[in-house]
C-alpha positions as protocol buffer text, in pm:
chain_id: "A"
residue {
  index: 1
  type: UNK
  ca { x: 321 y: -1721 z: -307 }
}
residue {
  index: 2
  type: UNK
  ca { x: 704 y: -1655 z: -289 }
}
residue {
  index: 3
  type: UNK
  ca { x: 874 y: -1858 z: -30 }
}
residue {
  index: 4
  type: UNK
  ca { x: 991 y: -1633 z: 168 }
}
residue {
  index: 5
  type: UNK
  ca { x: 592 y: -1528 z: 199 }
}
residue {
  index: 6
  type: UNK
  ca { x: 538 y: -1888 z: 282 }
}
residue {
  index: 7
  type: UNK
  ca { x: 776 y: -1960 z: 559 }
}
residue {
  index: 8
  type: UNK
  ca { x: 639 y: -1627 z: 719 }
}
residue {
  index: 9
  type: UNK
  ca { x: 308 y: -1766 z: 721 }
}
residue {
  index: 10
  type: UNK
  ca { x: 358 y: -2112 z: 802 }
}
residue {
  index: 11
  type: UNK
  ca { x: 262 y: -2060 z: 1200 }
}
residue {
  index: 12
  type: UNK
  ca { x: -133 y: -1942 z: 1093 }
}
residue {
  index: 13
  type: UNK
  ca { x: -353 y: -2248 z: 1056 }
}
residue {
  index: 14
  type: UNK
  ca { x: -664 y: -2067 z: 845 }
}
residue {
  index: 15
  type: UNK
  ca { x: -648 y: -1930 z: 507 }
}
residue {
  index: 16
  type: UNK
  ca { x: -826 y: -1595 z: 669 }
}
residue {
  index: 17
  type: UNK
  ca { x: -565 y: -1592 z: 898 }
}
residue {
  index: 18
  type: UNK
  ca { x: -321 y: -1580 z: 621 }
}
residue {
  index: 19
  type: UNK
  ca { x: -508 y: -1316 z: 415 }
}
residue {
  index: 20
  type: UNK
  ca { x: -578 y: -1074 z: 735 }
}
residue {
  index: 21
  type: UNK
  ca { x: -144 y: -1067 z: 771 }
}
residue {
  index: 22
  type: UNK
  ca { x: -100 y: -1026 z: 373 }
}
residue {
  index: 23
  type: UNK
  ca { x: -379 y: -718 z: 418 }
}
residue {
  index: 24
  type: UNK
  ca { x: -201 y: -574 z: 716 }
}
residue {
  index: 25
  type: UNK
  ca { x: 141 y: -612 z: 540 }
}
residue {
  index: 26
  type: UNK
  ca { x: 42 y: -482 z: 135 }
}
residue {
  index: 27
  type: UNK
  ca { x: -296 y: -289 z: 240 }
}
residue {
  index: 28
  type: UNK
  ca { x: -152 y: 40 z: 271 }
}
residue {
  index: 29
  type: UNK
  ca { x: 6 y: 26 z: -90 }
}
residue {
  index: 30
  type: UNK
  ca { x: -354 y: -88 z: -236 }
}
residue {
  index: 31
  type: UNK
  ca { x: -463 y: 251 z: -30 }
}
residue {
  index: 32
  type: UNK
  ca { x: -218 y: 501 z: -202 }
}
residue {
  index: 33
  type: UNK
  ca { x: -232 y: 343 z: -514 }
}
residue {
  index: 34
  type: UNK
  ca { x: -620 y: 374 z: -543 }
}
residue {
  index: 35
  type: UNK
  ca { x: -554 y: 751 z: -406 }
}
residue {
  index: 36
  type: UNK
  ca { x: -332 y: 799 z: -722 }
}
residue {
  index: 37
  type: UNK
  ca { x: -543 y: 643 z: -950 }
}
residue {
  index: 38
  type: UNK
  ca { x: -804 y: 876 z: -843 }
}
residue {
  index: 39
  type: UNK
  ca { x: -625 y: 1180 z: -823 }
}
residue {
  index: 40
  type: UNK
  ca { x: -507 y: 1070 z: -1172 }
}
residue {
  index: 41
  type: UNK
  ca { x: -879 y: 1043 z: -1307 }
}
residue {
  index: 42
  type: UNK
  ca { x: -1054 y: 1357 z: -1137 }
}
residue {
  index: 43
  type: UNK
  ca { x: -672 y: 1586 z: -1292 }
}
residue {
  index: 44
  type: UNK
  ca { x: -741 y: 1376 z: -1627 }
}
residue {
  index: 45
  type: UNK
  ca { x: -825 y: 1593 z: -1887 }
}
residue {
  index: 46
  type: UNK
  ca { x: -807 y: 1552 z: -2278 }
}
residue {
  index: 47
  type: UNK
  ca { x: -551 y: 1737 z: -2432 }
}
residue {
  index: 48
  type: UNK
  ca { x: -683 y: 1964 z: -2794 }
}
residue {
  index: 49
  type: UNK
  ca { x: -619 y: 1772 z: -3074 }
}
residue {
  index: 50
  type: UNK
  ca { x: -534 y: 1460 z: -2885 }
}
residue {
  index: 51
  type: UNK
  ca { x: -791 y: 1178 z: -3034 }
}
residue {
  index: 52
  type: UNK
  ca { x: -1064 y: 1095 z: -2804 }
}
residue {
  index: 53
  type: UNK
  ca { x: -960 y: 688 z: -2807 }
}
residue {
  index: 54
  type: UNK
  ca { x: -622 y: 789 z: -2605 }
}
residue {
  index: 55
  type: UNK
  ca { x: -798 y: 1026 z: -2386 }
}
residue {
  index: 56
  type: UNK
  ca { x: -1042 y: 756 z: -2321 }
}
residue {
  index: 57
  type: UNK
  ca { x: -802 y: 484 z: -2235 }
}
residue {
  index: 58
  type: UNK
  ca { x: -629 y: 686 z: -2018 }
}
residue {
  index: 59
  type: UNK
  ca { x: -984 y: 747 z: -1851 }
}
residue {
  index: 60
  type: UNK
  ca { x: -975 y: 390 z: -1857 }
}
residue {
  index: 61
  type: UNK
  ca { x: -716 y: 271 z: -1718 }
}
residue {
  index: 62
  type: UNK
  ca { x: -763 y: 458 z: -1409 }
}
residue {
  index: 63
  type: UNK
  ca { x: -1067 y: 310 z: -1359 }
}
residue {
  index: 64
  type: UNK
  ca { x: -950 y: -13 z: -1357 }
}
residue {
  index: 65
  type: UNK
  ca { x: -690 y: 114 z: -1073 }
}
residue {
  index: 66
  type: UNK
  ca { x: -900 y: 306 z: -862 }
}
């Protein structure tokens, strides 16, 4: 943790309390980035004459972000 991260959070006494401020302060990026990812995936499609391994870890990859 970054201390700037820890001298916000130096006031809560409970590691949940800590992750419930970190999710209301970086949830909404997690959000659009998993929207991306799966816009991403569902536009994904393989290109003719591309070979299947690139397609596929392209496919891949935004599984892992989604």
């Amino acid at each position: 943790m970054s201390n700037v991260l820890q001298k916000q959070h130096e006031e809560h006494q409970t590691a949940r309390q800590i992750m419930d401020n970190l999710e209301e302060m970086f949830g909404e990026q997690t959000i659009q980035a998993k929207t991306d990812a799966i816009k991403g995936l569902m536009n994904c499609r393989q290109k003719v004459g591309t070979p299947i391994k690139e397609h596929m870890m392209k496919v891949m990859a935004y599984l892992s972000e989604a």
